[in-house]
Legacy VTK file of the C-alpha trace (Angstrom):
# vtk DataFile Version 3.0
C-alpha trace
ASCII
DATASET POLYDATA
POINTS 88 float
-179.438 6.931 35.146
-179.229 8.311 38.848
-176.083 10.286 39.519
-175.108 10.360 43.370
-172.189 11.897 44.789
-168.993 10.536 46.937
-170.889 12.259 49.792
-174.354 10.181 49.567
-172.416 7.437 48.614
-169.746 7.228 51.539
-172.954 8.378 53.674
-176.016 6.350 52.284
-173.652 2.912 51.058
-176.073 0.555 52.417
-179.043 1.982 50.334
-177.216 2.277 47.836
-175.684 -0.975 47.606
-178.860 -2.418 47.741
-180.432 -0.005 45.059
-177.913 -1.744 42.977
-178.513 -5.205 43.791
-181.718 -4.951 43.206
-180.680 -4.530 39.003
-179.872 -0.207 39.332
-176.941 0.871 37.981
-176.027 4.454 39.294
-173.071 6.956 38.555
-171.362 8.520 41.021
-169.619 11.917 40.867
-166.620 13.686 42.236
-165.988 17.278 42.803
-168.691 17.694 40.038
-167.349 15.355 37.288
-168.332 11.389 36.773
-165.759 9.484 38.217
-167.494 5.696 38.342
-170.520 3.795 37.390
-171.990 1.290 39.738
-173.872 -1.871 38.004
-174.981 -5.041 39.330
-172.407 -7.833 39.432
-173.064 -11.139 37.237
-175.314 -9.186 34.575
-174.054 -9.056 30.881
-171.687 -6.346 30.611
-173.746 -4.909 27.433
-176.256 -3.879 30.242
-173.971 -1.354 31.522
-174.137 0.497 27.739
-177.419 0.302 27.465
-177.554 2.031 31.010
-175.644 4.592 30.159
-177.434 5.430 26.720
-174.044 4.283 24.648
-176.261 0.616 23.473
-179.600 -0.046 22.259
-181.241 -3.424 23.574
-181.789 -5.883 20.450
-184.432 -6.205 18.837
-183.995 -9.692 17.827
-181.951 -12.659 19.045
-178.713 -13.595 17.254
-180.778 -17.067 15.816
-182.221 -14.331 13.049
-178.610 -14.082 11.549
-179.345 -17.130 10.161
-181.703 -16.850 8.113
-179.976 -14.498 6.195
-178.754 -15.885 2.783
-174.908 -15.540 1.330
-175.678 -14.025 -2.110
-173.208 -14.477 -5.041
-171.778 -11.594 -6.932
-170.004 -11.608 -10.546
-167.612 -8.844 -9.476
-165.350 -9.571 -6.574
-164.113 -7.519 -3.451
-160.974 -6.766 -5.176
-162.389 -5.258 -8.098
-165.506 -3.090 -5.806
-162.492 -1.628 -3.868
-159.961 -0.938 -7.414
-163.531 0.804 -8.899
-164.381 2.571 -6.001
-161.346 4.029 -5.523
-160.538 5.867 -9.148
-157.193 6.526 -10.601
-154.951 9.066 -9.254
LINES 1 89
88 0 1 2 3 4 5 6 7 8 9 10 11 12 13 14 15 16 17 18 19 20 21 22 23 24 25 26 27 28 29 30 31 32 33 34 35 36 37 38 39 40 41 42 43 44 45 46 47 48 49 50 51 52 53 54 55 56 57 58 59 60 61 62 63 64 65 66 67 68 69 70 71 72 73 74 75 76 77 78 79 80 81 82 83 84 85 86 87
């Protein structure tokens, strides 16, 4: 992601705005340190991670869940955690 500063962005807003409406999202720096992140309004806010490098994209839809099967177990939740977690 592009990293402009107050200067080009007080200077250049027009470009910039439309850099961004186009679908860029861009920081924008202050005296050297990141002080806001510009994204394009009405996308899915998970866009903005995935901008930044703190998201990956999915690889699958959410309809895959579904397929996934509830298995039984003979031991239950209680008794994983009391096991797991020794005597003192």
């Amino acid at each position: 992601m592009e990293t402009v500063t107050h200067r080009e962005m007080r200077n250049r807003s027009g470009e910039i705005l439309r850099r961004v409406e186009a679908g860029e999202s861009l920081q924008v720096s202050n005296n050297g340190r990141l002080a806001a992140l510009i994204i394009p309004v009405g996308g899915d806010p998970l866009d903005g991670l995935v901008a930044r490098g703190e998201a990956r994209p999915a690889r699958t839809g959410a309809d895959t869940l579904t397929a996934i099967t509830r298995a039984a177990s003979p031991v239950s939740s209680r008794e994983l955690l009391e096991g797991s977690r020794g005597r003192w």
